[in-house]
C-alpha positions as CSV (number, residue, x, y, z in Angstrom):
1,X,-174.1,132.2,-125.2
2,X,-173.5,135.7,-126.5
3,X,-177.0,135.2,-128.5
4,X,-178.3,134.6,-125.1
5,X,-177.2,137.1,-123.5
6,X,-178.8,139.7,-126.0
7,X,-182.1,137.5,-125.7
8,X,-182.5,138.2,-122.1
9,X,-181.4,141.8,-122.4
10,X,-178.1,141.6,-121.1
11,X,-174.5,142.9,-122.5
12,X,-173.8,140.5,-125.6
13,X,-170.9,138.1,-123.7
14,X,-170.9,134.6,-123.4
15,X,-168.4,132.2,-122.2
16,X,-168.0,128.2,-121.9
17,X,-165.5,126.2,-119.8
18,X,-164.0,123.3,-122.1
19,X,-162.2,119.9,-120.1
20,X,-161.1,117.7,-122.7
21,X,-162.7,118.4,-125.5
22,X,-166.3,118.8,-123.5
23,X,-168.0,122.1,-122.2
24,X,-168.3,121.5,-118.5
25,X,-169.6,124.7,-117.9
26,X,-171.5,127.9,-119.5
27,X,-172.9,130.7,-119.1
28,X,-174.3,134.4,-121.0
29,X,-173.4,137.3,-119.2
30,X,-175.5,138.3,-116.0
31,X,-174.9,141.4,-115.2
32,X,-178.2,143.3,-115.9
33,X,-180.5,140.7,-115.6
34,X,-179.0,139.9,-111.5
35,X,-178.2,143.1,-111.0
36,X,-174.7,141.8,-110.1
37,X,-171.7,143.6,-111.7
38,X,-169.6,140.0,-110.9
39,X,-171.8,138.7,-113.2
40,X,-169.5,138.6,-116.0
41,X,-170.0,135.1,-118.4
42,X,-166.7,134.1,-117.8
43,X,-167.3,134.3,-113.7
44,X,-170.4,132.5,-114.6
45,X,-169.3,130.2,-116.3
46,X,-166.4,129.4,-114.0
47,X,-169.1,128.8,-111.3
48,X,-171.0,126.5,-113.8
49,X,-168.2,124.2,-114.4
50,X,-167.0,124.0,-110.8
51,X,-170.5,123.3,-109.8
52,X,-170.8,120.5,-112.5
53,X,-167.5,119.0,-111.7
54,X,-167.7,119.5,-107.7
55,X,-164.2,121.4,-108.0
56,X,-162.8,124.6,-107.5
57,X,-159.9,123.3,-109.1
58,X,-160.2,123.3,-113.0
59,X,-157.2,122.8,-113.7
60,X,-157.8,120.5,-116.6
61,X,-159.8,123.3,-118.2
62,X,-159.8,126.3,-120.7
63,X,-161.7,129.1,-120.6
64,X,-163.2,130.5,-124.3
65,X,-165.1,133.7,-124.3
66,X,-166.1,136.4,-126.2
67,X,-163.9,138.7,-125.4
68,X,-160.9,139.4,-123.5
69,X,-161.3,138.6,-120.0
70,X,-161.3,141.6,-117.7
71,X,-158.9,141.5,-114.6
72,X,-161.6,140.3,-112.2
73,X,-162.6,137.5,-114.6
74,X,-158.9,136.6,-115.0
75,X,-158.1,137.0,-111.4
76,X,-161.1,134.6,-111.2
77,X,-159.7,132.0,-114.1
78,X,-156.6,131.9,-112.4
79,X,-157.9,131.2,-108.8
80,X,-159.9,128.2,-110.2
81,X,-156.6,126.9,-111.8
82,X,-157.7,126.9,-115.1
83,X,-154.3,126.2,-117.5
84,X,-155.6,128.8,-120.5
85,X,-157.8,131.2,-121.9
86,X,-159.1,131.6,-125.7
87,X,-161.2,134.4,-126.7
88,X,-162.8,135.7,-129.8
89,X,-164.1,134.6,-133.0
90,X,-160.7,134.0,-134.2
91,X,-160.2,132.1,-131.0
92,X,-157.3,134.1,-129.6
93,X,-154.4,132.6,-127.3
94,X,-154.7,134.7,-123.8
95,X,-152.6,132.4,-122.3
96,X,-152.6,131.0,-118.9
97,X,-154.2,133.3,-116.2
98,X,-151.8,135.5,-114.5
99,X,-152.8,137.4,-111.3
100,X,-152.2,141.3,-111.6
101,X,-152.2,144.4,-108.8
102,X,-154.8,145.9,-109.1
């Protein structure tokens, strides 16, 4: 996804949506190529896998991206239920979504 992003000339951040050991949902970032700054992969890919599973709820889901998710994006993750989020190439534990002030 990242590679994909960086095709289509947008910021180099992918993101996937994992349910049981399947990716239900994917997604590059957006951002420049919409013209959307809530076009982040991870809000993306959110929106991917609820569309797939015709759910909001994902709670049977993880959330692996590139980086860190940003407070919107994990805002976003925890809103959709999601039970954790991994990020990185070393695949690091972000843990559950928590929604902060902001």
């Amino acid at each position: 996804m990242r590679d994909l992003a960086l095709e289509t000339d947008d910021q180099g951040y992918g993101a996937v949506i994992v349910r049981r050991g399947r990716i239900v949902g994917q997604a590059p970032s957006r951002v420049v190529v919409n013209r959307d700054p809530t076009a982040h992969a991870e809000m993306e890919a959110i929106r991917d896998a609820a569309r797939n599973l015709g759910t909001r709820d994902l709670g049977d889901c993880v959330l692996y991206s590139t980086s860190r998710a940003c407070p919107m994006c994990e805002a976003a993750a925890y809103w959709a239920n999601l039970k954790g989020m991994r990020f990185g190439s070393s695949i690091s534990d972000a843990g559950e979504p928590r929604l902060r002030r902001c």
